[in-house]
N, C-alpha and C positions, 0 to 999 in steps of 0.2 A: 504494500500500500504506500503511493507516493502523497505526501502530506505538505501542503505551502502554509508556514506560517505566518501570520501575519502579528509582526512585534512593530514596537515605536523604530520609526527610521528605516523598513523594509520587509521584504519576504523571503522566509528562509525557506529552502527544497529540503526537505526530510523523506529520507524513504525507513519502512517499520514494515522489519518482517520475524517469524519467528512467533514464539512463543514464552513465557517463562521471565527469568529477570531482566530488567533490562540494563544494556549496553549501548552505551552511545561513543559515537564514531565520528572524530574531526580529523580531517586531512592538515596539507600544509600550505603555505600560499600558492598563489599560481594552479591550484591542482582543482579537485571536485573528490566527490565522496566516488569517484571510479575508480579510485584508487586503493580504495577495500574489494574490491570486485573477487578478489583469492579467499579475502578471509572472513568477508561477511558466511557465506555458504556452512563453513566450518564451525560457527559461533551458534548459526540458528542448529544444526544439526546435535551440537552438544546441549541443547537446551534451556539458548539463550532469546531473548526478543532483543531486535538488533534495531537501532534509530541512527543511521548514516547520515549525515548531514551533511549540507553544503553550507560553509561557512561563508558568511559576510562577504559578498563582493564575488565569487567563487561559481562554478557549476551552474544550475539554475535560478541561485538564488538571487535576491538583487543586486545590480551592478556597482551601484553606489549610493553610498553611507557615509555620515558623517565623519566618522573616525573607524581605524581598523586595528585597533591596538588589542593586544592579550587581554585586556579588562574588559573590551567592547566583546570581544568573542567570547571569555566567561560568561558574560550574562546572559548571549545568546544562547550558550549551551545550559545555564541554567532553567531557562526559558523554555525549552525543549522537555529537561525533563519534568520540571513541575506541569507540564502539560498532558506528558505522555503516563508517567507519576512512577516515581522512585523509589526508594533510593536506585541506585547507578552506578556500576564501574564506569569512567569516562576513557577510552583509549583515545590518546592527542600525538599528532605526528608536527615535528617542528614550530612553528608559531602556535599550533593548538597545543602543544605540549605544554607549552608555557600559560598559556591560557584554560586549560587543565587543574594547573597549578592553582590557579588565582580562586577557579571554581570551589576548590575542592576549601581552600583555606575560608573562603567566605559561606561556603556551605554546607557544612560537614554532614547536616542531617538529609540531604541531597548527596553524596556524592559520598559514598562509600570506600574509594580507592581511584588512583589512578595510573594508569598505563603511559606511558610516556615516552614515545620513539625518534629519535634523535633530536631531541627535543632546545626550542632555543628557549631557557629557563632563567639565563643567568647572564647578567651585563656582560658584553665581549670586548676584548680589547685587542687591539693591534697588535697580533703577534708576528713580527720582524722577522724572530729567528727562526718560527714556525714557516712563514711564507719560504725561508732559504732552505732548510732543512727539508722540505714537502714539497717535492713538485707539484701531487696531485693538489693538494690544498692553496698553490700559488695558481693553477690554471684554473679550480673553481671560484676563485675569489675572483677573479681578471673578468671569467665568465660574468658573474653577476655583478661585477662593477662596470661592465659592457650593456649588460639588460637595464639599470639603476639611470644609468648616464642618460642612455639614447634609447629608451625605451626598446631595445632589441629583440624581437623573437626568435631569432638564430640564435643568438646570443645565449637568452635562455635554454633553449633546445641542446645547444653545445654544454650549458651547466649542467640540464639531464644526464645527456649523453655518459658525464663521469660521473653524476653522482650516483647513476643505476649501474654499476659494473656488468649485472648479472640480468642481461633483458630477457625478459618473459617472450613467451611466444607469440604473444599480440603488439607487442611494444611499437612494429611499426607503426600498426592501425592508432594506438594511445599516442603517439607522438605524434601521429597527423591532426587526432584530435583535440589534444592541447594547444598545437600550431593554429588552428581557425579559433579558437577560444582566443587565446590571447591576441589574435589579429583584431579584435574588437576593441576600439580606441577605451570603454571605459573600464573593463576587464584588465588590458594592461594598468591603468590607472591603480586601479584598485592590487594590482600586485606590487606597482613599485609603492606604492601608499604603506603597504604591510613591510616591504624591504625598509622601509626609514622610520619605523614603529624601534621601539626598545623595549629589550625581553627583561631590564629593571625590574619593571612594574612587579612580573611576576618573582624574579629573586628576590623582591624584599619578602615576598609571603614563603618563602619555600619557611621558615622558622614557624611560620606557622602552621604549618597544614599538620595534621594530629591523625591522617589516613594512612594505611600503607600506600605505597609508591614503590612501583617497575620502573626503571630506567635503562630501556633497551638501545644500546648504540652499535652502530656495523664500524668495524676494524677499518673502514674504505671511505667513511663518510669524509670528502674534499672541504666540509664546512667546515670545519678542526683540525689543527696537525696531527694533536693526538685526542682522536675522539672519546678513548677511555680516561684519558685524565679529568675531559668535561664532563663525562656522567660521573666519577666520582667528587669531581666538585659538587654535582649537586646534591646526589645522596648525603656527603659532609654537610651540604648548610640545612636539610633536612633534620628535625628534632634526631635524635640518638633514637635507633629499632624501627624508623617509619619508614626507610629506604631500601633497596637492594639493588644493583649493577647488574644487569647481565649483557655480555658484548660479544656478537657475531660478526666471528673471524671473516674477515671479505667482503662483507654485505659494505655499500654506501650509506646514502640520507634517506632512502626508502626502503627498509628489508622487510614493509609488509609487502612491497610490491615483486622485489628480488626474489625473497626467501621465507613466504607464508608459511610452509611447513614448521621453519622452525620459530617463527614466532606464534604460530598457535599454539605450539609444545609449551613455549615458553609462558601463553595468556593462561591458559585455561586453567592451570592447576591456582594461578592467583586469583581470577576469580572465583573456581570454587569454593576459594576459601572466605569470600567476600558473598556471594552469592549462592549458596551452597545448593536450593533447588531446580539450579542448571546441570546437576549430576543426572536427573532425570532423562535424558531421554538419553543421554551416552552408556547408561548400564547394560 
C-alpha cells in the first residue's frame, strides 16, 4: 500500500507493507526508498510491517521544502510513525542516519532503536591526511565537491559509481533512474540543499539517545578515510551499552544496496530483540 502524507510544508511517499511491528525505512540524499528494494522483501517475510519512505525532497515525495536538515527529516519520520502507530525500529542510511538519531533522542516512546548505515551523525572535519593517504576517499570527495559546485549529475553518478563497489544486477537500470531524477532542476536543488545541511544537529543528541543503536559501516565507504574509526566515534559519544559497531569488509556508502544478505543477518537479530513479535512468521 503506497500512502502520501500530507504534513506542514509537503507530501511524503510512504509505501506499508507486511504485517506485525513496525519498521520504518529512510534512504540517503539524492536516492528514494528504491533503495531498500533487496531488503524491504526480507523484513516483511520475517514478520515485520515495513513503512519505506521517501524523505523530504526525494523519490515521490515533494520537491521542495523549506529546510532539509536531520531535524526536519526527524520529524518527518516521527510523523510517519505516530500515524502508522509504534513504537519502531527506524533503519536510516546516511543523512537519515543522522536524523535517526535526533528521532530516536527526542522520542524515545516512539522509537524503540535504531539502525544506522553509514550514517552522517557527527560534525566532519577536513581530513588532509585522510584525503592523501585514501585515494578512494580523495576521488569521492572531488566527486561531490563537482555535484555541490555545479550542480553535476555525472558528477554525482561518478560519486555512485565508487561509492557502490559491489553493483547489483539492476544497477544499470537504478542508475538510469536516479540520472532522470536528478535531471529535474528542483530535485537536484533539494540534494545539494541536504549536501550543505550539518550532521551537528544530530551529534549533539547522540548523548542523549537512551535506545540501543546499530552502527553499520562498509570497509569501502569513499565518504571517510577510515570508515571504522567514524562509527566508532559514534558508538563512543553514545551513553556507555547503547551502541555496537559492526563493519562490512568491502561494502561502500550503500551495503543495503551492495550486500543485503549481510545486512539483514546483521538487522534482524536487533530487532528481534526490540520487536520480538516479528519472530512470528520466520519460525
Amino acid at each position: 500500500m503506497q500512502e502520501k502524507l500530507e504534513i506542514d510544508g509537503g507530501e511524503l511517499a510512504v509505501d506499508v507493507v507486511g504485517q506485525g511491528p513496525l519498521v520504518v525505512l529512510a534512504h540517503g540524499m539524492g536516492d528514494s526508498r528504491r533503495s531498500y528494494r533487496f531488503v524491504v522483501p526480507r523484513l516483511v517475510e520475517a514478520g515485520f510491517r515495513v513503512a519505506n519512505v521517501d524523505i523530504r525532497g526525494c523519490g515521490e515525495s515533494s520537491p521542495t521544502w523549506a529546510a532539509y536538515g536531520r531535524g526536519d527529516i526527524a520529524e518527518d519520520l516521527l510523523t510517519v510513525i505516530r500515524h502508522l502507530g509504534g513504537p519502531t525500529v527506524i533503519i536510516g542510511q546516511s543523512i537519515s542516519g543522522g536524523a535517526a538519531t535526533i528521532a530516536a533522542a527526542r522520542a524515545p516512546q516512539d522509537v524503540a532503536g535504531v539502525i544506522e548505515l553509514a550514517p552522517f551523525t557527527r560534525a566532519q572535519r577536513f581530513d588532509l591526511r585522510g584525503m592523501i593517504r585514501s585515494p578512494r576517499h580523495r576521488r569521492g570527495m572531488t566527486h561531490l565537491a563537482s555535484m555541490m559546485l555545479r550542480g553535476s549529475v555525472p558528477a554525482w553518478l561518478r560519486y555512485l559509481d565508487l561509492a557502490v563497489p559491489d553493483k547489483p544486477d539492476d544497477w544499470a537500470d537504478e542508475r538510469a533512474h536516479i540520472a532522470r531524477h536528478l535531471a529535474d532542476r528542483e530535485r537536484m536543488a533539494a540534494l545539494r540543499a541536504m549536501g550543505r545541511t550539518s550532521p551537528a544537529d544530530a551529534g549533539e543528541q547522540l548523548p542523549r539517545v537512551t535506545v540501543p543503536v546499530l552502527v553499520v559501516m562498509g570497509s569501502a565507504d569513499p565518504d571517510w578515510a577510515d570508515p571504522r574509526v567514524e562509527g566508532e566515534g559514534i558508538v563512543a559519544a553514545l551513553p556507555p551499552g547503547v551502541g555496537r559497531l559492526s563493519v562490512i569488509d568491502g561494502a561502500g556508502h550503500y551495503p543495503h544496496v551492495e550486500r543485503p544478505d549481510e545486512v539483514v543477518e546483521l538487522v534482524l537479530p536487533f530487532l528481534r530483540s526490540l520487536l520480538p513479535a516479528g519472530e512470528a512468521a520466520d519460525a
